[in-house]
Structures are given as C-alpha cells and as structure tokens.
C-alpha positions as CSV (number, residue, x, y, z in Angstrom):
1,X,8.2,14.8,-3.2
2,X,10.1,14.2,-6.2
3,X,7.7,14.3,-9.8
4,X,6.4,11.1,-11.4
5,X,8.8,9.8,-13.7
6,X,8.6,7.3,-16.9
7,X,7.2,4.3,-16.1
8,X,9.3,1.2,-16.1
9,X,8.6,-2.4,-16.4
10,X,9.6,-4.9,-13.8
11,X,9.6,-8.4,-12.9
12,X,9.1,-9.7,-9.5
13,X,11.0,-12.7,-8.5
14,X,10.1,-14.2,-4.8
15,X,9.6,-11.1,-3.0
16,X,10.1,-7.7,-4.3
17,X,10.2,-5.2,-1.2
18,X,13.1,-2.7,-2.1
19,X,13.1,0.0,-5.0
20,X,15.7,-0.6,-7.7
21,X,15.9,3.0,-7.8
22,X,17.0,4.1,-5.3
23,X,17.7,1.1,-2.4
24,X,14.5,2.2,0.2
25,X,13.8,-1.4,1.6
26,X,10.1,-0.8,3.1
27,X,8.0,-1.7,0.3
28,X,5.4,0.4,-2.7
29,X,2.4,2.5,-2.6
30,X,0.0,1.7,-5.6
31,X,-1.7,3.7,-7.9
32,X,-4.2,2.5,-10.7
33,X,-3.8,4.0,-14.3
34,X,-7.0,3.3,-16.7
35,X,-5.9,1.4,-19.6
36,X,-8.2,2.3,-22.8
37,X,-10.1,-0.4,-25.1
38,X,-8.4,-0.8,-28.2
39,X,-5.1,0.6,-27.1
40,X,-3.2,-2.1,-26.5
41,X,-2.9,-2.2,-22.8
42,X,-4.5,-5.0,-22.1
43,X,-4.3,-8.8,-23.5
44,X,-7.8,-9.3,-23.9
45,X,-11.1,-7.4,-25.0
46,X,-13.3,-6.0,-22.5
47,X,-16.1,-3.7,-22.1
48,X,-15.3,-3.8,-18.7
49,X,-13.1,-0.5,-17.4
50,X,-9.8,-1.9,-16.9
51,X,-6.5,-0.5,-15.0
52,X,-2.4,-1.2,-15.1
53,X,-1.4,-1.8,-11.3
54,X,1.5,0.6,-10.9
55,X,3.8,0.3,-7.5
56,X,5.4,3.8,-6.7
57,X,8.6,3.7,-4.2
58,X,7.5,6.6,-1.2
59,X,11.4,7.6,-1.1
60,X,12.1,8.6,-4.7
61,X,8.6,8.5,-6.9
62,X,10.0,6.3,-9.0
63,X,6.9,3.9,-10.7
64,X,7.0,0.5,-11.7
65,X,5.1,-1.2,-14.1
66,X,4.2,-5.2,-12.8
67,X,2.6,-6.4,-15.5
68,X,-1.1,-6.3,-13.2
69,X,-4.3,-5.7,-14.3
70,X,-7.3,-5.7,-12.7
71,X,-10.8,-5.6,-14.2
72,X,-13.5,-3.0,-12.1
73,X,-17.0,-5.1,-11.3
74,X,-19.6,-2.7,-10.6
C-alpha cells in the first residue's frame, strides 16, 4: 500500500468515480481529518469538533480534498 501523500483539492462535477491519479474507475474510501478551531479550516466558528471529508483512491493512496465538512453531534 503506497504512503499517504499531500493532500489535493478537487472539484466534483456530476459524478466523480475514477481517481485522477492514477485512472482506477471503482470509486474512494473516506477518511475524516479533525480540523482545529481557529485554524482556518473551516468557514465558520464552532465549538463543535469538526472534520475535512478526505476521499482516498484504494489503487494508489492518493487523497483528495472535496471541500466537505461535517460537524460531530454528540
């Protein structure tokens, strides 16, 4: 499994199912990276714990930055 490299923004058009990487055609894993008040990862203020929505392609590692958030309600 190749390392986790930089982390790259990327817009999504109609449907975004292959990697730009590398070509695989079968979709992303997720993974959830905590974004920390103040530092300018997210638009708004929250005391709420917030994470970036990263999709990961399964062929070549390589991570993809959507431009998702999502807010965690305890």
């Amino acid at each position: 499994m190749p390392s986790p490299g930089e982390i790259r923004p990327i817009r999504i058009g109609n449907e975004l199912n292959t990697c730009p990487a590398c070509g695989y055609r079968r979709g992303f894993h997720i993974s959830f990276v905590t974004v920390t008040p103040g530092s300018g990862g997210t638009p708004y203020r929250s005391t709420r714990e917030v994470h970036r929505i990263i999709l990961i392609c399964p062929e070549c590692g390589a991570r993809f930055d959507p431009g998702w958030n999502e807010t965690v309600h305890e």
